[in-house]
C-alpha positions in Angstrom: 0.0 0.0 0.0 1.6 3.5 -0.9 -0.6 5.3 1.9 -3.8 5.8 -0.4 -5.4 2.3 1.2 -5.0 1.1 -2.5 -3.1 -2.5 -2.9 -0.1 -1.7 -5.7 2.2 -4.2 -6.6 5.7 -3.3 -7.5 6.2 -5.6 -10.2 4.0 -6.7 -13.2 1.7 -8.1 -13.2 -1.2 -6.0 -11.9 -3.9 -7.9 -9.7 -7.2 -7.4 -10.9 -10.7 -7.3 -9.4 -13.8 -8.5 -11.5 -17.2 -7.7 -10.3 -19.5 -10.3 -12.2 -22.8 -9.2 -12.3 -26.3 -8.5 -14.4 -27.6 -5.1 -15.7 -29.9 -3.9 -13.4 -32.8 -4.2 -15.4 -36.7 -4.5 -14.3 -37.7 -8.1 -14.7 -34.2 -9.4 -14.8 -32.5 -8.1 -11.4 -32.9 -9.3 -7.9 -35.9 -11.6 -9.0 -36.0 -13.8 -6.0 -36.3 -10.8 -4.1 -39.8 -10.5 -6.1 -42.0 -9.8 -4.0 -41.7 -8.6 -1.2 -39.9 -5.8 -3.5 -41.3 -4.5 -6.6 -39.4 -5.2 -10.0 -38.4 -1.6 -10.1 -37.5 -1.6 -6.5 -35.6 -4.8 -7.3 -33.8 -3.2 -10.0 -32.3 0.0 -8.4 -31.3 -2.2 -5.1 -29.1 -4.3 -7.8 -27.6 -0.8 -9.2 -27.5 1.0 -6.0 -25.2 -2.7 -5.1 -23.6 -2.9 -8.1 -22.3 0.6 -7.3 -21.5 0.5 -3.9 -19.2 -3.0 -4.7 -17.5 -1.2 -7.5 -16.2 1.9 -5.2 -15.9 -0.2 -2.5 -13.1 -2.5 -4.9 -11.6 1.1 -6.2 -10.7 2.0 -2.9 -8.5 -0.5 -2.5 -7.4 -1.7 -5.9 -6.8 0.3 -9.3 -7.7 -2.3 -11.8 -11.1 -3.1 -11.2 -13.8 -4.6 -14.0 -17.4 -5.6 -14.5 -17.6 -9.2 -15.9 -20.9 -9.8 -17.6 -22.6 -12.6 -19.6 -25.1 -10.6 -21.8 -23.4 -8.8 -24.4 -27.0 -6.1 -25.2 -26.1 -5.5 -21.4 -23.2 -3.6 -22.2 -24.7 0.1 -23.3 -26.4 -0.2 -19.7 -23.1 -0.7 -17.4 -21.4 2.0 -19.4 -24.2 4.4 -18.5 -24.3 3.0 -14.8 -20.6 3.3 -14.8 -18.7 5.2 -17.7 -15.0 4.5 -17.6 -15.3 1.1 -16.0 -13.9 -1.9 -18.1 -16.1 -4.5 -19.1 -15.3 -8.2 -19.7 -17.4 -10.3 -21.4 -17.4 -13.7 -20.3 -18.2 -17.0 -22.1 -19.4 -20.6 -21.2 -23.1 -22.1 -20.3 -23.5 -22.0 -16.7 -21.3 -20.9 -13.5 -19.1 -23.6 -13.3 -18.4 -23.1 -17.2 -18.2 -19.4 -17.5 -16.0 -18.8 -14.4 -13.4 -21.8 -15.1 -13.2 -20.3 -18.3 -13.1 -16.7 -17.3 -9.8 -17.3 -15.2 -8.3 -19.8 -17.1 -8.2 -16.3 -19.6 -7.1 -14.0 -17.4 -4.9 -14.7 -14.5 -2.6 -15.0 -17.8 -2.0 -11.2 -17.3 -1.8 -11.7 -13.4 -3.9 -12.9 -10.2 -7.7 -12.2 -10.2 -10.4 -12.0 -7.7 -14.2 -12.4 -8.5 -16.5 -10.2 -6.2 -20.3 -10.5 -6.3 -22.2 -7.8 -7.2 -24.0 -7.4 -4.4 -21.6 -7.3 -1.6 -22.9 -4.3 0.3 -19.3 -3.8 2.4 -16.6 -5.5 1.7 -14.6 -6.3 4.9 -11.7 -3.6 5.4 -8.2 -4.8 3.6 -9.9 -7.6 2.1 -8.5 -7.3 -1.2 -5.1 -6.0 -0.1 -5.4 -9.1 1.8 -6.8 -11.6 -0.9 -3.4 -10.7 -3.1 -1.0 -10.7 -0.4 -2.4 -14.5 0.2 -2.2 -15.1 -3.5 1.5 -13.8 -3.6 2.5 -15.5 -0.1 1.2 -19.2 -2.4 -2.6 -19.7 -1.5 -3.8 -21.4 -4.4 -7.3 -20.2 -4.1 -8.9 -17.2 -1.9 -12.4 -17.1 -0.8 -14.7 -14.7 1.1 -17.4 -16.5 3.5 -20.9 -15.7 3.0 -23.5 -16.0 5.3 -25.9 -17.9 2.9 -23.5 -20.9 2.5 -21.5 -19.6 -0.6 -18.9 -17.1 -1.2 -18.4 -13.2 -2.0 -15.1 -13.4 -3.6 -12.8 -16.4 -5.3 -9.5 -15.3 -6.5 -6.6 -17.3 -8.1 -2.7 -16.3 -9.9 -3.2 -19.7 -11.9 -5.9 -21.1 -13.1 -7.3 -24.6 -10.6 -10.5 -25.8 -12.2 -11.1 -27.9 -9.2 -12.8 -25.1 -6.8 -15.3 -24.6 -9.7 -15.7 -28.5 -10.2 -19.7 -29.6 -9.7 -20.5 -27.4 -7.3 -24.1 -27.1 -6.1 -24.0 -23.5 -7.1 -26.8 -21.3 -5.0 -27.6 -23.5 -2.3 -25.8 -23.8 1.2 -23.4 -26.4 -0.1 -21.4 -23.8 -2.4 -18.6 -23.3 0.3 -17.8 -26.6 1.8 -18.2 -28.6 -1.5 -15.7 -25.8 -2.6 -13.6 -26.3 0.4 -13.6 -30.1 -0.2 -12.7 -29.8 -3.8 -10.0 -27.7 -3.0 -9.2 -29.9 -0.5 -8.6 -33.2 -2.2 -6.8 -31.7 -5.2 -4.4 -30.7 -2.4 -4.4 -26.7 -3.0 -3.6 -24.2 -0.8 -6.8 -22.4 0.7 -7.0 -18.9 2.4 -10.5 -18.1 3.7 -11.3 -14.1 4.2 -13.7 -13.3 7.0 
């Protein structure tokens, strides 16, 4: 850290942050969330999260990105947020789309995925997430409270943590854990 609370590496390459997410769009955003909230209300909660995860990454990382499946989605993050990169991703389902997303870029250097809808991340946890990476975790992860995980972040590409996971149910992060586990790779957890 040079004093500004932002994680800079001295040498190349750059870590970067990608915050996968969906346009916040009425009838597409936060739909399990529908009702009790409107699909309006629904809608701005996913941009006002969006948002608040993409300053909350800036403040402690430079290179930070929006990955996105849907490429008509793109004319609507630019608006949400001009000058912020955005990466495309490919594959059909999760597993698919984020095996293949790192196996593309931690080429250029280590990578964390963040949810979208992160309202705080924890203080340092980036900072931390790269120092972990650099120190020889194989994988990072950030706890949620649902079961799953916030963030995963990797320098080289494991398929394993991404290998038949019972994605959005309670399983996500001790079938990850276990994976992880029995391909014998390193593991930091966040809190």
């Amino acid at each position: 850290s040079d004093g500004s609370g932002k994680a800079h590496v001295t040498s190349s390459p750059q870590p970067r942050v990608l915050v996968i997410s969906k346009a916040p769009a009425v009838g597409r955003a936060k739909t399990r969330l529908v009702p009790p909230l409107t699909a309006a209300q629904a809608a701005e909660l996913q941009r006002a999260l969006l948002l608040d995860t993409l300053d909350a990454c800036r403040a402690e990382l430079d290179h930070v990105a929006i990955l996105h499946a849907d490429p008509a989605e793109a004319a609507e993050f630019e608006r949400l947020a001009p000058g912020t990169p955005l990466v495309l991703q490919d594959g059909r389902g999760l597993e698919d789309a984020l095996g293949r997303t790192f196996e593309r870029e931690v080429v250029d250097g280590p990578v964390a995925i963040v949810s979208s809808d992160v309202p705080g991340l924890p203080a340092d946890s980036l900072e931390r997430t790269f120092t972990a990476l650099d120190g020889g975790a194989d994988v990072v992860l950030g706890p949620a409270l649902d079961g799953g995980y916030w963030l995963i972040a990797m320098a080289r590409f494991h398929p394993e943590p991404l290998r038949e996971i019972p994605w959005s149910t309670p399983a996500v992060l001790g079938v990850t854990l276990a994976r992880c586990r029995d391909a014998g790779l390193r593991v930091e957890l966040l809190e």
